[in-house]
C-alpha positions in Angstrom: 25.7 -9.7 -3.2 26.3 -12.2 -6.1 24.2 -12.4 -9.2 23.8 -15.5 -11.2 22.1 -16.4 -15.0 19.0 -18.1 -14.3 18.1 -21.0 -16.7 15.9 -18.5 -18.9 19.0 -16.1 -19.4 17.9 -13.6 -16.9 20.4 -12.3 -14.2 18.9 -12.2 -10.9 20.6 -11.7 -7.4 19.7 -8.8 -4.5 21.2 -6.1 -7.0 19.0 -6.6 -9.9 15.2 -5.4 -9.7 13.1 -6.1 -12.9 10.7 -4.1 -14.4 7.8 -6.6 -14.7 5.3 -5.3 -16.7 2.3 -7.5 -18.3 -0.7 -7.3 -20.5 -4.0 -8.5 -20.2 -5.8 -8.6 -23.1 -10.0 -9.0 -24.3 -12.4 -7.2 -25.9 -14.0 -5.9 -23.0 -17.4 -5.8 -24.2 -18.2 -5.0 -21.5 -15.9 -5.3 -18.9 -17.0 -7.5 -16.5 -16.7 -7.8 -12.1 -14.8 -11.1 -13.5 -12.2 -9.1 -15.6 -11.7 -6.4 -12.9 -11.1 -9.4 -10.8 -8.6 -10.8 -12.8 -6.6 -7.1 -13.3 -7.2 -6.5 -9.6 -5.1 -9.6 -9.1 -2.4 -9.2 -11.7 -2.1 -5.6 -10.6 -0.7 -7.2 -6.7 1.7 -9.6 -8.6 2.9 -6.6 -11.9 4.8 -3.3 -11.4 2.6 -2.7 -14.5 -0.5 -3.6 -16.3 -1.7 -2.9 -19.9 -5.4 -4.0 -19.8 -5.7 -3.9 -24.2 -8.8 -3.8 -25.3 -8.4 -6.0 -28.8 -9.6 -4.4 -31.8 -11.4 -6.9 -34.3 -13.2 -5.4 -37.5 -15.0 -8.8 -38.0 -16.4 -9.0 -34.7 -20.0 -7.4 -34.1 -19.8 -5.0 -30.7 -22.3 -3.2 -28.8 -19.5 -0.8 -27.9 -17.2 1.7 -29.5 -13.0 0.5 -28.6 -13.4 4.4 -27.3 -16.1 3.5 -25.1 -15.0 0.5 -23.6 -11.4 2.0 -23.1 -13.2 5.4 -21.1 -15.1 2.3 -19.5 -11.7 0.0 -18.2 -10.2 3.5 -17.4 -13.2 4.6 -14.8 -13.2 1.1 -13.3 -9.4 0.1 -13.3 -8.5 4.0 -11.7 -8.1 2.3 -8.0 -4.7 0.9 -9.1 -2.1 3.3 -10.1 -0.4 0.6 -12.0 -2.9 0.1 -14.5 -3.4 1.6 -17.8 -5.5 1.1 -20.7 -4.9 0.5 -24.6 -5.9 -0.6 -27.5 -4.4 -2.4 -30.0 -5.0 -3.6 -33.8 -3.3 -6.9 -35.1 -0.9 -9.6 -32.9 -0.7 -9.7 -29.5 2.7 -10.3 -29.9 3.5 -7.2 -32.1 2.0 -5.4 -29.1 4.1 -6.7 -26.7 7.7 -6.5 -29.0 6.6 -2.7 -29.3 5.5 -1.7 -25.4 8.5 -4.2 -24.2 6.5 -6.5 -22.5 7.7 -9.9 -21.7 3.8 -11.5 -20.1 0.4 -12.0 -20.9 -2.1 -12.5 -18.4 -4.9 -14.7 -19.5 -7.6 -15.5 -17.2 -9.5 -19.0 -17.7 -12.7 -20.2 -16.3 -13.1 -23.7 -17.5 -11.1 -26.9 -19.1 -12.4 -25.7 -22.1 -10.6 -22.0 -22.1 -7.3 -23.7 -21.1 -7.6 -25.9 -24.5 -7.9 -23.1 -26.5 -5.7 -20.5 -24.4 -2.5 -23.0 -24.5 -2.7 -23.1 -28.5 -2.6 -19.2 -28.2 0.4 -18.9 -25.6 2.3 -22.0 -27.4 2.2 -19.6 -30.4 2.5 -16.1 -28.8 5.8 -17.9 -27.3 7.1 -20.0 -30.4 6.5 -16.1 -32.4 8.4 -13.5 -29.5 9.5 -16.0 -26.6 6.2 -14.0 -24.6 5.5 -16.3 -21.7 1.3 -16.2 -20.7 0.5 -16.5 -17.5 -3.0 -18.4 -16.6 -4.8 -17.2 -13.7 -8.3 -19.4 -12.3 -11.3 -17.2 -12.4 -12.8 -17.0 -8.9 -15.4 -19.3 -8.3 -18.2 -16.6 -8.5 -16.8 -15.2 -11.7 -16.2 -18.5 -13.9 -19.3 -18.6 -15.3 -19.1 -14.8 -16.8 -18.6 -14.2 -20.1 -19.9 -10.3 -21.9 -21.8 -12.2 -24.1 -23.7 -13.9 -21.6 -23.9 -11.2 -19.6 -25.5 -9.0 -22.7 -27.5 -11.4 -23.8 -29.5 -11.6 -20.4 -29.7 -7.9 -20.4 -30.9 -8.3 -23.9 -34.4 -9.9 -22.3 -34.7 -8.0 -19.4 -32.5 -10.2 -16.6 -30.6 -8.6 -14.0 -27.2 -8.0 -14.9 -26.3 -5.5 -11.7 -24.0 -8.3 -9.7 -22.0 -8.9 -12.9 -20.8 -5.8 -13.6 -19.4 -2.7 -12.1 -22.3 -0.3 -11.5 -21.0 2.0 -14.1 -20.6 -0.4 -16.8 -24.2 -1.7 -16.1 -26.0 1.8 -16.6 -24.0 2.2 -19.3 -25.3 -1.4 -20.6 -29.0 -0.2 -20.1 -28.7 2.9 -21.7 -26.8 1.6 -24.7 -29.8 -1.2 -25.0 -32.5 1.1 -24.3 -30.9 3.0 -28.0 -31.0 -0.3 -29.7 -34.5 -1.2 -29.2 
């Protein structure tokens, strides 16, 4: 079978099988039933997925990185091809060092895409990293962790947003806080 140089540079043909591996990154805090939707999905279309949870000292969280990371890794275990990370400075450095060529981004509005495109314009301009959007489902795009904590915060009912575990985990970490 013949293989030929796509436009990008990459050979392709019947002979050639490429390791696609991708990265989803987020502070996880906490993960959401929108996120696992989103890794679930990426997981069917990846030989491999790096779900990074994002390390940044200037943002406040109820959770430790070690805590959400046991968190993603009890929720994500129902696809062998996931694993979690964490990670401290550019995406982009993160992705040179673990040799992976896409990031999976997951938007829920117009107003995610705006700022998401400045992000991937960059992450591509800096490494030549391509970001791949995917559409939140229709019950998801709405869900955001800080939403979802601050209606736990006052007492609402947070169970349908988040995997069971995550959500006692929620409670109990609010109960300490009060």
């Amino acid at each position: 079978m013949r293989t030929t140089d796509t436009p990008g540079g990459v050979r392709s043909g019947a002979n050639v099988r490429l390791m696609t591996r991708a990265v989803y990154p987020g502070s996880y805090d906490p993960v959401t039933n929108g996120h696992l939707d989103i890794i679930g999905r990426a997981a069917h279309l990846f030989d491999e997925v790096v779900v990074a949870v994002l390390i940044n000292k200037n943002k406040r969280t109820l959770f430790s990185v070690e805590e959400r990371q046991d968190m993603l890794r009890e929720v994500t275990k129902q696809w062998d091809n996931v694993r979690v990370d964490a990670w401290h400075g550019l995406l982009v450095d993160y992705c040179r060092e673990n040799d992976i060529k896409a990031i999976v981004k997951g938007l829920r509005a117009v107003s995610d895409y705006d700022y998401e495109l400045q992000m991937a314009q960059m992450n591509h301009q800096l490494t030549g990293v391509d970001t791949l959007f995917m559409q939140a489902s229709p019950q998801y795009s709405f869900l955001a962790s800080s939403l979802v904590k601050e209606v736990a915060t006052y007492g609402g009912d947070v169970s349908t947003l988040l995997p069971a575990i995550v959500e006692q985990r929620l409670q109990q970490r609010l109960a300490e806080t009060r």
